[in-house]
MARZATOR-871279 format. One record per residue (C-alpha): y, x negated, z. Coordinates in steps of 0.05 Angstrom, whole numbers, padded with zeros to 5 digits, always signed. Each point is the difference from the previous one (the first is absolute). Example, Ala and Ser with C-alpha at 12.3 -4.5 7.8 and 13.67 -1.06 7.14 Angstrom:
BEGIN
-00090-00246+00156 +00069-00027-00013 
end
This chain:
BEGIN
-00821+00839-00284 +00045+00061-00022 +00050-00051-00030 -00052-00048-00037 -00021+00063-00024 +00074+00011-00027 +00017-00064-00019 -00060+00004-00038 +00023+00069-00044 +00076-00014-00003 +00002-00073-00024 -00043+00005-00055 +00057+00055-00025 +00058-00056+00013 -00037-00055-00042 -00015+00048-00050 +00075+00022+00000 +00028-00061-00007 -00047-00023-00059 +00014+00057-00044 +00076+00000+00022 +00002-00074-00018 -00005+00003-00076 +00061+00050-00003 +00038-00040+00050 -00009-00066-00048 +00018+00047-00063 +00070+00023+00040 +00016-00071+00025 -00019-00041-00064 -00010+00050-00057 +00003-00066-00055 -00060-00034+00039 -00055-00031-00038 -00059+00031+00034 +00026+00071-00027 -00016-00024-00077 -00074-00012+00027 -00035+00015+00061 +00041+00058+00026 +00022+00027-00073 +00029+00071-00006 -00080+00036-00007 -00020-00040+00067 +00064+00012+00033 -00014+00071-00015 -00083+00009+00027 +00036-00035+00064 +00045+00043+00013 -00032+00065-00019 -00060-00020+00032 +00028-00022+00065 +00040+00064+00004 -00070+00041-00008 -00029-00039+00050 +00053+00011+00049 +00011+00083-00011 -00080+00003-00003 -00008-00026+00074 +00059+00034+00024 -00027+00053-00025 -00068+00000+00035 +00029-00028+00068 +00054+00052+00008 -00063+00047-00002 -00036-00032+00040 +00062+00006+00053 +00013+00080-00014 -00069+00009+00019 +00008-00028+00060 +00059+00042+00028 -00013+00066+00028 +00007+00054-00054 +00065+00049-00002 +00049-00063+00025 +00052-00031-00020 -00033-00067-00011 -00065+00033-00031 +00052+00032-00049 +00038-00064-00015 -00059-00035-00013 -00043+00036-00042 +00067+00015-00048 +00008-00074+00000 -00074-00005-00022 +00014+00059-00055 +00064-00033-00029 -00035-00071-00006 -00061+00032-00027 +00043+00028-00052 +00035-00061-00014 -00062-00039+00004 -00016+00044-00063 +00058-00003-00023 -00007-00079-00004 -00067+00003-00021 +00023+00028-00068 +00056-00039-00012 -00029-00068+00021 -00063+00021-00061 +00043+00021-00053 +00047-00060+00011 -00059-00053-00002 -00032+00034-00062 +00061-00001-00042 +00008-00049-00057 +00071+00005+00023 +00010+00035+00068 +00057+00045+00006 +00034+00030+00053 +00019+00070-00020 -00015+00069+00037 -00080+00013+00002 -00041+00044+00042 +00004-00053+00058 +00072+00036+00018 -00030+00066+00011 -00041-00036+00056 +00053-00039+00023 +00050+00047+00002 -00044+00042+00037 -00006-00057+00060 +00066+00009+00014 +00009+00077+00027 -00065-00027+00041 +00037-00057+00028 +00059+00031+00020 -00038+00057+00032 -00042-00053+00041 +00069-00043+00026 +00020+00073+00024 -00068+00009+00032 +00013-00066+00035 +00067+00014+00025 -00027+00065+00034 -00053-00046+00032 +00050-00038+00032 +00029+00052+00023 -00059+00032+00026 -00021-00072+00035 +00070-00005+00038 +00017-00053-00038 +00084-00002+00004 +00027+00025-00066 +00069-00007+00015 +00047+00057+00004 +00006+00054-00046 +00072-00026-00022 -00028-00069-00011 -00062+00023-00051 +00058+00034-00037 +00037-00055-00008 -00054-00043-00012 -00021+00055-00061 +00075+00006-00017 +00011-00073-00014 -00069-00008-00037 +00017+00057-00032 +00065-00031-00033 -00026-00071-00018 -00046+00030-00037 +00051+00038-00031 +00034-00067-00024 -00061-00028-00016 -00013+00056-00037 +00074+00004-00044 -00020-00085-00009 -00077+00017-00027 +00004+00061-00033 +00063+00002-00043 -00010-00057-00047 -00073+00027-00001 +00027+00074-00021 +00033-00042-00062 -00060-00051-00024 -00036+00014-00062 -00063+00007+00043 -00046+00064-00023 +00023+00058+00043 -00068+00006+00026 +00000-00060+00032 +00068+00014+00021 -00015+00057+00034 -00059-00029+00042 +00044-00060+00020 +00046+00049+00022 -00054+00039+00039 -00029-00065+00032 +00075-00020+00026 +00015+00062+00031 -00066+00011+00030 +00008-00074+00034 +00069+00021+00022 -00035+00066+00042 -00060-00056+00019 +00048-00041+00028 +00027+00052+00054 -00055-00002+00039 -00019-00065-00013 +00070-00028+00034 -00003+00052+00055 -00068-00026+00017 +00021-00069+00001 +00056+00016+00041 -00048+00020+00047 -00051-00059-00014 +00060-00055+00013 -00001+00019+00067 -00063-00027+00017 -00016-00070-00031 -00050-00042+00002 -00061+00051+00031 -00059+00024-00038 +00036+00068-00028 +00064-00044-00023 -00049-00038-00042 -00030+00063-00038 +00065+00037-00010 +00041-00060-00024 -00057-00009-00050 -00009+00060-00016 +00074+00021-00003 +00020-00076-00040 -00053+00028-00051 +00047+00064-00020 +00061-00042+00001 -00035-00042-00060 -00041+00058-00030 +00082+00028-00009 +00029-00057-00011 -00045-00016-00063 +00018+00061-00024 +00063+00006+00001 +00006-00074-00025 -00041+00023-00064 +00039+00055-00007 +00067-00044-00001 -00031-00048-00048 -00020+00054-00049 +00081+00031+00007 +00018-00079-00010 -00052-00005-00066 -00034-00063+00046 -00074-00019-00001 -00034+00053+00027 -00053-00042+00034 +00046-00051+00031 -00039-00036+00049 +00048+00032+00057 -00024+00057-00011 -00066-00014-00002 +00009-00039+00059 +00024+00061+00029 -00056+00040+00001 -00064-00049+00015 +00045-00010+00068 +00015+00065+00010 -00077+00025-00014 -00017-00065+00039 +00030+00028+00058 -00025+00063+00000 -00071-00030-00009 +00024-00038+00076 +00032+00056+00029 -00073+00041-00001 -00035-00062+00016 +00042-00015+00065 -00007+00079+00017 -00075-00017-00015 -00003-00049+00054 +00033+00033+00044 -00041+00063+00003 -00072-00038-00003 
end
């Protein structure tokens, strides 16, 4: 009963994921194809994606409440989880905005708006969540490696994302882009850089157990950062590179990452019901 009851609130997500990740996919693979001159034009391709991106933050949102509520108050986990719930709230918000001034544009644009004050704000709450998790581990026994391991496991994050960094930023620091938007590309690539510390410690730790019922949320959950960052830091490189600024990669990007976020809570969901 418990898993009908699962399979029941976690594939509904996965259909719904693949749908709204298919138009973006086509658009990468076959940008010249026919059916983007007239079913899935530019307007449509955009209520997809910005919908489907809502959708996704929105029940993430109200299922990683759900699970904070469900943890006894003062721990680790409670923590984790109701930060989670605070930094999708806020990007939820944050979405909200942009997705309604985007679809109520003659011509939408792409530039800095309120929405990054909400956004930006996720982040901080993210990060302080992953941290939260780690110390749940820890408290649960769970083997975190040795203390010289996490370093070096920090250490070489640490310096990709330095390179990644020198190979993003620098042509970005000499575009003709407006400096605000500059600036908040900037911000958004350096917080992903912190978000990912904790987000490759933790799945470090995750690896280590495949295939069981905590694997499933965490590799969601986790695989969700890892595209939340890597649209990011793709937009920000194909600002630097004066490149469309809503290439369908990017896009792409972020309904999978926000997609598997929305699974992550749904698997923790299921396992705590």
């Amino acid at each position: 009963m418990n898993s009908m009851k699962g399979s029941r609130l976690t594939l509904p997500f996965l259909a719904v994921l693949l749908l709204a990740a298919f138009p973006s996919a086509l658009k990468t693979l076959a940008p010249d194809a026919a059916v983007f001159t007239s079913l899935l034009n530019p307007r449509a391709l955009l209520w997809i994606s910005g919908l489907a991106k809502l959708l996704f933050l929105v029940v993430a949102t109200g299922l990683a409440w759900r699970s904070s509520a469900l943890f006894e108050r003062k721990t680790p986990a409670h923590t984790g989880w109701r930060l989670l719930y605070l930094g999708l709230l806020s990007s939820s918000v944050a979405q909200a905005i942009l997705v309604t001034s985007q679809v109520s544009a003659a011509v939408p644009e792409f530039l800095a708006s309120p929405a990054d004050l909400f956004f930006l704000l996720s982040y901080p709450l993210f990060i302080t969540a992953l941290f939260a998790f780690l110390r749940a581990y820890r408290e649960s026994g769970y083997p975190l490696g040795t203390a010289a391991d996490r370093r070096a496991t920090v250490l070489i994050t640490a310096a990709v994302c330095a390179l990644i960094a020198v190979l993003v930023l620098k042509p970005l620091l000499g575009s003709a882009a407006p400096a605000l938007d500059k600036t908040l590309d900037i911000t958004y690539t350096l917080f992903d850089f912190v978000l990912l510390i904790p987000t490759v410690l933790l799945l470090r730790i995750t690896l280590r157990f495949p295939g069981g019922a905590v694997w499933r949320i965490w590799i969601a959950l986790l695989g969700g950062f890892v595209f939340v960052c890597a649209g990011d830091i793709l937009f920000a490189w194909f600002t630097g590179m004066s490149m469309p600024r809503l290439d369908p990669v990017v896009d792409l990007m972020y309904i999978v990452g926000y997609g598997c976020l929305a699974l992550g809570t749904a698997y923790q969901r299921e396992l705590l019901v």
